[in-house]
TISE-211382 format. One line per field, with one value per residue (C-alpha): x, y, z; residue in one letter; residue number from 1. Coordinates in steps of 0.05 Angstrom, whole numbers, padded with zeros to 5 digits. Example, Ala and Ser with C-alpha at 12.3 -4.5 7.8 and 13.67 -1.06 7.14 Angstrom:
east = (00246,00273) .
north = (-00090,-00021) .
up = (00156,00143) .
rest = (A,S) .
nr = (1,2) .
***
This chain:
east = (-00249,-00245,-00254,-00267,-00303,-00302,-00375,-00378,-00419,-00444,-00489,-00442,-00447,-00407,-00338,-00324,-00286,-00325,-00296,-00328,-00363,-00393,-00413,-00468,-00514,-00461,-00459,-00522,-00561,-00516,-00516,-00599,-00621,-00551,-00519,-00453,-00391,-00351,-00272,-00279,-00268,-00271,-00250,-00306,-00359,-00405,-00432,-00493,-00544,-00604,-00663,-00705,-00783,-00797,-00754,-00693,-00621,-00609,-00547,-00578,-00588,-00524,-00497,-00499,-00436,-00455,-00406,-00408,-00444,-00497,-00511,-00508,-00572,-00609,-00616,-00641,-00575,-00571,-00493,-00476,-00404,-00348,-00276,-00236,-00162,-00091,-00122,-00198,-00259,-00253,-00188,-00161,-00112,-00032,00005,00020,-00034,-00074,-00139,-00193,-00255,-00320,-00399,-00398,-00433,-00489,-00501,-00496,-00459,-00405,-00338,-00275,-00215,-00153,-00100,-00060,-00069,-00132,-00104,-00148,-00227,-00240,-00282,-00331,-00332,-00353,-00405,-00469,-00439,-00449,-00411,-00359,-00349,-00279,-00277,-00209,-00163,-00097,-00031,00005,00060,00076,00091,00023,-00018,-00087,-00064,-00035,-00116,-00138,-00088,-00119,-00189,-00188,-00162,-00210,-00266,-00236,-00233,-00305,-00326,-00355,-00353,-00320,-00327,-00280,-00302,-00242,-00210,-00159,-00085,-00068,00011,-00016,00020,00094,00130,00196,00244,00267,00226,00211,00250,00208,00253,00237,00155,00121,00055,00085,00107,00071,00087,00146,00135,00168,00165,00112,00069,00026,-00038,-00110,-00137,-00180,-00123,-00087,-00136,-00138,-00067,-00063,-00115,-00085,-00013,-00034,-00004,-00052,-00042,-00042,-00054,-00129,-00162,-00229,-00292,-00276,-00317,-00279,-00331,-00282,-00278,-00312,-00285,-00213,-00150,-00085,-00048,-00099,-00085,-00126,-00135,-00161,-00215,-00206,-00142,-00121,-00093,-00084,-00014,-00023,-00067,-00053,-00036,00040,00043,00017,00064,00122,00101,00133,00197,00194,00173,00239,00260,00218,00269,00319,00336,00301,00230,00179,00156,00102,00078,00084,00017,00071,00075,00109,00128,00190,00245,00293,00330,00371,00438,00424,00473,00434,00403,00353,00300,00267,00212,00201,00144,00086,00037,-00032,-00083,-00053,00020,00003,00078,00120,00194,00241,00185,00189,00263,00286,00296,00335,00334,00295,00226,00197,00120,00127,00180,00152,00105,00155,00146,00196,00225,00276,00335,00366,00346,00359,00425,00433,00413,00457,00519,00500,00487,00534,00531,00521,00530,00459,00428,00395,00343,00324,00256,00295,00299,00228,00210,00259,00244,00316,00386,00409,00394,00426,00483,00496,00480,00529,00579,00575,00544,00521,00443,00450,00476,00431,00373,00402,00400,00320,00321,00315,00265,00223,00217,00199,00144,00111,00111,00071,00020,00002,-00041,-00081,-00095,-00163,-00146) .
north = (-00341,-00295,-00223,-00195,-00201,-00170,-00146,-00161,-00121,-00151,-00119,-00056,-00028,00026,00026,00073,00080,00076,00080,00033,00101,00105,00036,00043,-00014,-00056,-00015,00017,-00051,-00057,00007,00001,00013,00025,00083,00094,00142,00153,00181,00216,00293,00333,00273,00229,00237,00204,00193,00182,00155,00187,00141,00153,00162,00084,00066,00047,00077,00112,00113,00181,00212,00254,00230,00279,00287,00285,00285,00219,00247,00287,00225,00168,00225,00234,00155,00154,00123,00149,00183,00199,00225,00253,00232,00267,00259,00291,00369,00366,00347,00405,00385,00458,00458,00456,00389,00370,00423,00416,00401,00412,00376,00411,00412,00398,00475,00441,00382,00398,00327,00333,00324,00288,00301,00249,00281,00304,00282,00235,00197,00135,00146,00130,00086,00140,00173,00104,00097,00072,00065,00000,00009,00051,00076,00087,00138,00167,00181,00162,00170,00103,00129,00093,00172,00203,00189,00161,00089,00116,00137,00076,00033,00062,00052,-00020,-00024,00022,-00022,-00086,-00066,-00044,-00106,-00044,-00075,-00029,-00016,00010,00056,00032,00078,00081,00091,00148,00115,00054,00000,00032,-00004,00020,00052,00025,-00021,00018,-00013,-00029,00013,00067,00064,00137,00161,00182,00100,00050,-00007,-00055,-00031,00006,00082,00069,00001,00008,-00021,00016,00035,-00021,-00073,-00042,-00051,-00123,-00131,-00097,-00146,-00204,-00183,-00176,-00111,-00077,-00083,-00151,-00180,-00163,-00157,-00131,-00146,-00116,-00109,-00077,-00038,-00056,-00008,-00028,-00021,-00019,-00050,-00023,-00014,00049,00124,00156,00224,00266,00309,00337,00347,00301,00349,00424,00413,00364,00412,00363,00299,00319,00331,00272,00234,00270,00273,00207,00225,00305,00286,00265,00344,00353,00315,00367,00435,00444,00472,00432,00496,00494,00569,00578,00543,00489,00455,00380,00401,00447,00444,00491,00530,00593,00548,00511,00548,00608,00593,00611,00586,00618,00625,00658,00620,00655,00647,00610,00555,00501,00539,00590,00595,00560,00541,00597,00650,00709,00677,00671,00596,00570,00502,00463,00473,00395,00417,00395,00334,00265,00223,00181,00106,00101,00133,00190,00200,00247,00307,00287,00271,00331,00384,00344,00343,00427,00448,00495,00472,00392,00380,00428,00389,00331,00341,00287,00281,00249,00184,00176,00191,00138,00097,00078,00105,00071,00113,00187,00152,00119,00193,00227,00170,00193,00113,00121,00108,00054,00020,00046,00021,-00051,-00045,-00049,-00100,-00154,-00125,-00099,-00183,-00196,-00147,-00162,-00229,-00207,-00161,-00211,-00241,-00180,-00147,-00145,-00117) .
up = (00297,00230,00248,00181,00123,00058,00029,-00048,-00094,-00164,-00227,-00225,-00297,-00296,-00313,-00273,-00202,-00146,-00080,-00016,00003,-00070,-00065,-00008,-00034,00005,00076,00077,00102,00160,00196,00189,00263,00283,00328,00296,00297,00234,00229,00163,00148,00080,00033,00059,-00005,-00034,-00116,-00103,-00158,-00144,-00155,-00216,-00221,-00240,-00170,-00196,-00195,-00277,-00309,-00342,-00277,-00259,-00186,-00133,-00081,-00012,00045,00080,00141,00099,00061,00115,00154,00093,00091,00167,00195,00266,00273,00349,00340,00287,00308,00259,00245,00241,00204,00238,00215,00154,00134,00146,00210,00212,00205,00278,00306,00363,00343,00400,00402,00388,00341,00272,00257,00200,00235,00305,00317,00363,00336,00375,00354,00347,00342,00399,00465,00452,00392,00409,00432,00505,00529,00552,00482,00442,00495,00461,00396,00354,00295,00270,00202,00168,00116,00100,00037,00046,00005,00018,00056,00119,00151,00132,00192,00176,00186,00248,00268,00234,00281,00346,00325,00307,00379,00415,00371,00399,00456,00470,00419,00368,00296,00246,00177,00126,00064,00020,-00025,-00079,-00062,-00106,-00099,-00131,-00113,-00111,-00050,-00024,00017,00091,00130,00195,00257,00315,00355,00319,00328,00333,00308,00241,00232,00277,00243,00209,00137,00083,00069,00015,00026,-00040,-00009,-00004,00074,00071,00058,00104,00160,00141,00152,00222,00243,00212,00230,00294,00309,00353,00440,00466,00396,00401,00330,00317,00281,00216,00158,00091,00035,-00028,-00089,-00154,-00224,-00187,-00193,-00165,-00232,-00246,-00243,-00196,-00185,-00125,-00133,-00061,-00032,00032,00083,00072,00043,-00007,-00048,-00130,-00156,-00162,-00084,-00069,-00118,-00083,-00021,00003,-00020,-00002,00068,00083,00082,00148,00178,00157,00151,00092,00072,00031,00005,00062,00061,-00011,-00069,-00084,-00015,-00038,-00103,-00084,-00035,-00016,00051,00060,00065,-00009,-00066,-00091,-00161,-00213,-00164,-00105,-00065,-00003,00047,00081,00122,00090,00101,00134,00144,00196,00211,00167,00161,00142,00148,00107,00087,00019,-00001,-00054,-00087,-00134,-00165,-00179,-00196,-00263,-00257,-00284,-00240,-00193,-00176,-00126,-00060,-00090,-00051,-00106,-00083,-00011,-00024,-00070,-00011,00040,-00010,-00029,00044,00073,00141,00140,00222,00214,00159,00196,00257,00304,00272,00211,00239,00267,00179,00159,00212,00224,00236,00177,00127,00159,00169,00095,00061,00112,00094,00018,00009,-00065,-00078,-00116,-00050,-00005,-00046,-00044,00031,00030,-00019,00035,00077,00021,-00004,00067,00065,00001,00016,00082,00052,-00013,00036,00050,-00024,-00054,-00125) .
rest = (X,X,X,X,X,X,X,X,X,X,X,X,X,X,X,X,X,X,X,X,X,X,X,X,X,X,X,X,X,X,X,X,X,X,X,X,X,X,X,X,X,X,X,X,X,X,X,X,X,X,X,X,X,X,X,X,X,X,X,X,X,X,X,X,X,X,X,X,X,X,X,X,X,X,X,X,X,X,X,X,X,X,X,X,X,X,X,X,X,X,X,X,X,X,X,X,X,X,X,X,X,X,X,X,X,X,X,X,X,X,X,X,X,X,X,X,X,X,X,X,X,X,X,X,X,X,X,X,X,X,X,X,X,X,X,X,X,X,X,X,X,X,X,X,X,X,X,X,X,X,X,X,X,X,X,X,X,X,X,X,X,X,X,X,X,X,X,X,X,X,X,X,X,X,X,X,X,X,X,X,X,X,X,X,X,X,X,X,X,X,X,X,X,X,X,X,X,X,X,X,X,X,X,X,X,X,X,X,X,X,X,X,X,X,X,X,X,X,X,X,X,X,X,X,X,X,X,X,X,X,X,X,X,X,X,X,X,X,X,X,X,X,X,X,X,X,X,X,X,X,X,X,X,X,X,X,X,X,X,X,X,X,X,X,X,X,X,X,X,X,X,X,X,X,X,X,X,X,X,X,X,X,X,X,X,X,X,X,X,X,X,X,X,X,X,X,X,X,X,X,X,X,X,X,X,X,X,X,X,X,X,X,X,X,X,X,X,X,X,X,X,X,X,X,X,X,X,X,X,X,X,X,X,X,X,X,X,X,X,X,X,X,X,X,X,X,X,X,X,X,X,X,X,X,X,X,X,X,X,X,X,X,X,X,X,X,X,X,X,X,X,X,X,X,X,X,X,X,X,X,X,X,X,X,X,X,X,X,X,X,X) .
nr = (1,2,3,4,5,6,7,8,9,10,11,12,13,14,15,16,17,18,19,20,21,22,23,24,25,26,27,28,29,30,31,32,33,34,35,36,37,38,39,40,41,42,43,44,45,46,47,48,49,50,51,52,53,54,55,56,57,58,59,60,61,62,63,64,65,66,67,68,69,70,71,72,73,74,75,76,77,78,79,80,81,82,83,84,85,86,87,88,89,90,91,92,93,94,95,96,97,98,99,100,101,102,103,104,105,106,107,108,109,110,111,112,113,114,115,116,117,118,119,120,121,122,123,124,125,126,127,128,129,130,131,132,133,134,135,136,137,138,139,140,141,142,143,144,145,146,147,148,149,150,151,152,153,154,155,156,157,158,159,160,161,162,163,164,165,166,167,168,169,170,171,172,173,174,175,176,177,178,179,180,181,182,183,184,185,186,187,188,189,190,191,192,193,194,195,196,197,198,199,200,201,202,203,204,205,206,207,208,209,210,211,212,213,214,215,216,217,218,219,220,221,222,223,224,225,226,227,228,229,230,231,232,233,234,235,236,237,238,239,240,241,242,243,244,245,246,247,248,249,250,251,252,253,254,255,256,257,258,259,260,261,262,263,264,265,266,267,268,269,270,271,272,273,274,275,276,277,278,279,280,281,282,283,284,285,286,287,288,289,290,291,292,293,294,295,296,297,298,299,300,301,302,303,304,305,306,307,308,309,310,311,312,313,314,315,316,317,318,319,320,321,322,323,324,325,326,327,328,329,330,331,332,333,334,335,336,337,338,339,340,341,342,343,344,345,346,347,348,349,350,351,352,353,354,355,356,357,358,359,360,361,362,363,364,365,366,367,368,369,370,371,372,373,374,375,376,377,378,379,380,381,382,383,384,385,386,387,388,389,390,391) .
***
């Protein structure tokens, strides 16, 4: 039995991008008498086209932007719970903070979080619920940990036969695919699944794949409905108006980020602490240079790495947009380090998703080399997800 569809959309003007949340002619029809839950937080908005004196939307009307809660109760739909993801509901707490549950304060909705110890919904808390709505930005990278929340509620939706649909979005990533193919040994909430460091797909083709992969428990798969993106295809720039997660704050963080992550598996700060967070790196034990920076506390860093500690290393905030996993300046910060036995951290392997790729850097294994190591599991992959892409 198929168990999901793809809503399409036609007489779209515009040339504009809209994203599956922006494109609520398509959704709004089936949540109509509905009780519903949505995972979303501060990146779930609307555009919408207000509708013009004669009844019908205007191209000269400016849109209005609308959370994707606000909007979804001023068109009657009938919302019984928030799950929100990996930095709440507001998008302001620490990455890999405990986020309690609690009451959305305009709404009065309550709010469940999943992240720490109640990563999937219970039973109880999807009690009543019909149909859940997706609405999430990701980045594309296979460590950033919306697909990771995505994963666990296409299972809890199976499992209590809840349909789901997904808002689809824009990768901001596009479709650069690369780096190591995760190693099922190797699964953790920061990479559930046998894919590559960056999997260039949107959240909704994503979805499709975990359902048609069959990757969540007992092969279940759920009834899944994808919202596409109009005016879209995945050779497009797209910018973010509204930044992810507290510490991907532009367009050149989240270009980085993929590659930069890597450093959190290392004794080396991501300039968390500081306004460049992903767009410098740098640690006490780098070679002193022209470039500093020294983190603090702020938003989304209430205690960052190194403190109050002078940092040296490299400042990459205005370095060219990359379109591929960089291992230069990993390889660069291993080969300057002082003390190499401190370099790596055990979290480094869960982010590469294999042992592989510690081991070829410590071994002085040129890039060139390593890269030709993926090259094999990289073809397997695409070949895998070509099945799943909409644009």
């Amino acid at each position: 039995m198929k168990t999901d569809r793809l809503i399409k959309t036609t007489g779209v003007s515009k040339n504009t991008i809209k994203t599956g949340a922006d494109n609520y002619t398509a959704y709004l029809p089936l949540l109509k008498n509905k009780k519903i839950g949505i995972v979303t937080h501060q990146t779930g908005i609307v555009n919408y086209l207000a509708i013009n004196a004669g009844g019908k939307h205007s191209e000269a009307i400016k849109p209005k932007t609308l959370s994707i809660v606000d909007f979804l109760l001023e068109k009657d739909i009938t919302i019984k719970t928030i799950f929100a993801p990996e930095h709440g509901f507001r998008g302001t707490a620490d990455a890999g903070e405990h986020v309690v549950d609690g009451k959305d304060s305009k709404t009065g909705l309550p709010i469940i979080s999943l992240y720490g110890d109640n990563k999937k919904p219970k039973p109880e808390q999807l009690a009543g619920i019909d149909t859940m709505v997706f609405d999430l930005q990701d980045v594309g990278a296979r460590f950033y940990t919306y697909i990771s929340s995505l994963h666990y509620i296409m299972e809890a939706c199976a499992e209590n036969n809840i349909q789901l649909l997904i808002l689809d979005r824009p990768n901001p990533n596009g479709n650069i695919t690369d780096g190591p193919v995760l190693e099922a040994a190797f699964t953790s909430f920061v990479g559930m699944h046998t894919i590559p460091s960056l999997h260039g797909m949107t959240i909704g083709e994503y979805g499709k794949m975990i359902n048609g992969e069959k990757w969540l428990k007992n092969g279940v798969q759920c009834k899944l409905t994808v919202i596409p993106c109009l005016n879209y295809n995945r050779k497009m720039d797209y910018s973010l108006l509204i930044k992810p997660s507290p510490n991907l704050p532009n367009d050149q963080a989240v270009n980085l980020y993929a590659s930069l992550c890597l450093f959190e598996g290392t004794n080396v700060s991501v300039g968390r602490g500081t306004d460049k967070q992903f767009q410098i790196y740098g640690s006490p034990y780098l070679p002193k240079s022209d470039f500093s920076f020294i983190p603090k506390p702020n938003l989304g860093a209430q205690n960052p790495v190194y403190n109050g500690v002078i940092c040296y290393g490299e400042d990459l905030s205005t370095h060219p947009r990359v379109n591929q996993l960089e291992l230069k300046w990993l390889i660069k910060a291993y080969n300057t380090t002082s003390d190499k036995s401190k370099f790596f951290n055990a979290f480094f392997t869960k982010l590469a998703g294999t042992k592989k790729l510690q081991r070829q850097i410590e071994n002085g294994i040129p890039e060139k080399e390593i890269r030709e190591s993926w090259k094999r599991g990289l073809q397997t992959f695409k070949k895998m997800r070509a099945k799943y892409l909409l644009y």
